[in-house]
PASEBA-1860 file (N, C-alpha, C; in nm, 3 decimals):
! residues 87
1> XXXXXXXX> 1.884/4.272/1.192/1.934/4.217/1.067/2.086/4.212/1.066 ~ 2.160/4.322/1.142/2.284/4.298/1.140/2.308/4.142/1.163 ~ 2.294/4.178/1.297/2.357/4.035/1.375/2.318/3.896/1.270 ~ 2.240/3.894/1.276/2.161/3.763/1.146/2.260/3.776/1.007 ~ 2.329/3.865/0.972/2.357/3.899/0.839/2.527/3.855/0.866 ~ 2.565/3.929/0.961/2.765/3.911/0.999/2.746/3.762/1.041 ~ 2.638/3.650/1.108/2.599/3.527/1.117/2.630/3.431/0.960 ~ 2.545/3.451/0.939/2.573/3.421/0.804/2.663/3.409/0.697
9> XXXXXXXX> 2.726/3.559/0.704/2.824/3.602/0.584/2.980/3.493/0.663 ~ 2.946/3.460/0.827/3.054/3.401/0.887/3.033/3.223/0.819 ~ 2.928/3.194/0.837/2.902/3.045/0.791/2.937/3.013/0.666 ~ 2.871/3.124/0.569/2.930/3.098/0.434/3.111/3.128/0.394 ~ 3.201/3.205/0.487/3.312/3.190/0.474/3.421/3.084/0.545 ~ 3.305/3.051/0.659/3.417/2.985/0.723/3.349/2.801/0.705 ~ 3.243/2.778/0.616/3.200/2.652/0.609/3.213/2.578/0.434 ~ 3.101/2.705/0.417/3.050/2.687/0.258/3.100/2.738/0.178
17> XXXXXXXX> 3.171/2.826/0.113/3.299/2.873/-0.020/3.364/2.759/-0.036 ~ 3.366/2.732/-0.132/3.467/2.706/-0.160/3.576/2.742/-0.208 ~ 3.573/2.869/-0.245/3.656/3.048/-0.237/3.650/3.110/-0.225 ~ 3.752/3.195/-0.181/3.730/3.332/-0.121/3.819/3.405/-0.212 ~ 3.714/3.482/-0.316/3.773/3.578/-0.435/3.820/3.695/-0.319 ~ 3.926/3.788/-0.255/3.905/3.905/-0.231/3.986/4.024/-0.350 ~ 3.905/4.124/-0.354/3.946/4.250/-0.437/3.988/4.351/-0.347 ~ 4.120/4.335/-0.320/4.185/4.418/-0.215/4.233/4.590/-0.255
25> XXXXXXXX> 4.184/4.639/-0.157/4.198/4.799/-0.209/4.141/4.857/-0.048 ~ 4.202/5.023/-0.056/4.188/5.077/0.046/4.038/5.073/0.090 ~ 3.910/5.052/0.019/3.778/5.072/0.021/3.750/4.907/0.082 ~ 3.819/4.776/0.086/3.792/4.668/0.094/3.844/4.679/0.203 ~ 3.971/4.750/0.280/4.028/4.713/0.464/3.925/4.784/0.521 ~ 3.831/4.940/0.419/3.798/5.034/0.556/3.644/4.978/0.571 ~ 3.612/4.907/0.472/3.478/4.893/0.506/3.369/4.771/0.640 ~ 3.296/4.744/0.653/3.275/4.664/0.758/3.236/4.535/0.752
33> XXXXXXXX> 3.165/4.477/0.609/3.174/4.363/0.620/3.289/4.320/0.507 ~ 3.344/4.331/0.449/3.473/4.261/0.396/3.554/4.233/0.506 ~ 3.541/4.318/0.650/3.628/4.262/0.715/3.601/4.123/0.803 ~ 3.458/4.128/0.825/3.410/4.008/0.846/3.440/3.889/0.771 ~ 3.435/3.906/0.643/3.486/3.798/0.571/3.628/3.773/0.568 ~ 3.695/3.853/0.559/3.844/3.825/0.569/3.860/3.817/0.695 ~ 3.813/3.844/0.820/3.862/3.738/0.952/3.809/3.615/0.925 ~ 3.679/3.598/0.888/3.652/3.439/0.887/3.732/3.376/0.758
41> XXXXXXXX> 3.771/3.418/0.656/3.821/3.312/0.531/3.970/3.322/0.631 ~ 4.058/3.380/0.672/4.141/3.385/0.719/4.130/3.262/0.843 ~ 4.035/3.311/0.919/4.036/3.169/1.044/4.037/3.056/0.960 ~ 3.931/3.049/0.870/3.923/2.896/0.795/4.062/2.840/0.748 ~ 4.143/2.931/0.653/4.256/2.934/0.638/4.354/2.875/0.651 ~ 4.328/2.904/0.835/4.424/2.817/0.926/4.419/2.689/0.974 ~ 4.298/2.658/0.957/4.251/2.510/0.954/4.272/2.399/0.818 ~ 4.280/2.480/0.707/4.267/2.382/0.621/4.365/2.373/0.538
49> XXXXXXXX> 4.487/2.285/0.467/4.608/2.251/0.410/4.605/2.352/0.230 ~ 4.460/2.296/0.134/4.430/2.368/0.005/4.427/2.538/0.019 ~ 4.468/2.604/-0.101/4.420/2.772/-0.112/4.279/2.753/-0.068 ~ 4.273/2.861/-0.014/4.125/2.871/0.014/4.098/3.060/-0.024 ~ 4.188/3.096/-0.020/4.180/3.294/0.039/4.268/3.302/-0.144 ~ 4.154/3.382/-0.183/4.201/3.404/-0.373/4.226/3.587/-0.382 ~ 4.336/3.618/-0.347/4.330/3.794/-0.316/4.369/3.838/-0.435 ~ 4.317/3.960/-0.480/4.347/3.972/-0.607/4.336/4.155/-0.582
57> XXXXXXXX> 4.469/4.182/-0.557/4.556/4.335/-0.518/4.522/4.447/-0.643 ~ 4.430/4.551/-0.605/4.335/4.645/-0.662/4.439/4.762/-0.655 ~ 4.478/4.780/-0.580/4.583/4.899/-0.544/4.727/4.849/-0.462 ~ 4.760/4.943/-0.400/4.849/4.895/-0.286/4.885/4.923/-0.117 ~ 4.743/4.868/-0.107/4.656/4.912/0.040/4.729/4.758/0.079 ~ 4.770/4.786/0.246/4.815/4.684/0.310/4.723/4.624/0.391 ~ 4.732/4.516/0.397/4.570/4.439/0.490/4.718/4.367/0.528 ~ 4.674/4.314/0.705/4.756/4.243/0.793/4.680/4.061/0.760
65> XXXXXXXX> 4.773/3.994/0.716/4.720/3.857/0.667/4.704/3.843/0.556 ~ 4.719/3.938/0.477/4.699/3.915/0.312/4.806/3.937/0.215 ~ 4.850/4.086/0.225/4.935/4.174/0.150/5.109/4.136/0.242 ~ 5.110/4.099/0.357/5.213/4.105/0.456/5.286/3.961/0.388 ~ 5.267/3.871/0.282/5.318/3.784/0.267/5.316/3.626/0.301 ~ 5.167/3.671/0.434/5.153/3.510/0.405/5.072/3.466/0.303 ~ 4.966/3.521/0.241/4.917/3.491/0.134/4.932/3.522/0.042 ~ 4.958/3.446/-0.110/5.031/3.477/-0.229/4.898/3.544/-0.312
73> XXXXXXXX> 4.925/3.682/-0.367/4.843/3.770/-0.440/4.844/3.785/-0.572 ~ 4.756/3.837/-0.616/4.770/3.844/-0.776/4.726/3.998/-0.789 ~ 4.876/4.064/-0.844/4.829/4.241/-0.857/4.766/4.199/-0.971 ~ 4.605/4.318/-0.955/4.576/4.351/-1.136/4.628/4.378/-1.255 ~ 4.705/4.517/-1.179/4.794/4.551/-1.306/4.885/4.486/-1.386 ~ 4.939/4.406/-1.305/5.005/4.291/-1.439/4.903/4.178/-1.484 ~ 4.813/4.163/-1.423/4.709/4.044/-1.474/4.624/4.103/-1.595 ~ 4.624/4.249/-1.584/4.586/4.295/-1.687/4.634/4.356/-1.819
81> XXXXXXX> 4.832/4.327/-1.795/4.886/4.367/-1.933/4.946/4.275/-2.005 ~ 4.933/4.110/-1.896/4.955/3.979/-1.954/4.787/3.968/-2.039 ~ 4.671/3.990/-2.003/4.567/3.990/-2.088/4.579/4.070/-2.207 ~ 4.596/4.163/-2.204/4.610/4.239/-2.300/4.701/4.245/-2.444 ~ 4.844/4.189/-2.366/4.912/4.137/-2.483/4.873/4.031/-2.506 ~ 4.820/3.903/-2.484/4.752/3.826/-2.542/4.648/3.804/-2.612 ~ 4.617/3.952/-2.653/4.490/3.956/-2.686/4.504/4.003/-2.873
END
C-alpha cells in the first residue's frame, strides 16, 4: 500500500491540484508524506509560470524551498489578527 499510496499522492500533486494548501510547521518537515507532497508540488512548481504551492507558516520551522524565500508565505499569526480586527 505504501508504494501505491506515495504513487498517487505524487499524481495528484504533480498533475491534478490545482493547489497546494501547505500548513507549514515543525510536524509538516518531520513527517513522511507531506514531504512527498512538497517534493512533488515543488517539482510541478518548476514547470509551471501560475502560484501553484499556497504555504501558509504555522510556526517558524524552516523547510528548504518554501520558508528560504523562493516561495511567498502567509504567517498565521498575522492572518489571524487582520481577521480578528475585522471582525
Amino acid at each position: 500500500m505504501g508504494q501505491k499510496l506515495e504513487k498517487y499522492l505524487r499524481c495528484v500533486y504533480q498533475e491534478k491540484a490545482a493547489y497546494c494548501l501547505m500548513f507549514v510547521s515543525r510536524q509538516y518537515r518531520d513527517k513522511v508524506w507531506p514531504t512527498t507532497e512538497r517534493e512533488s508540488a515543488l517539482a510541478r512548481s518548476l514547470c509551471q509560470q501560475n502560484e501553484y504551492i499556497l504555504p501558509v507558516r504555522m510556526d517558524q520551522t524552516e523547510i528548504e524551498g518554501i520558508t528560504d524565500g523562493t516561495i511567498k508565505y502567509v504567517p498565521l499569526r498575522s492572518t489571524l489578527r487582520r481577521s480578528s480586527r475585522n471582525s
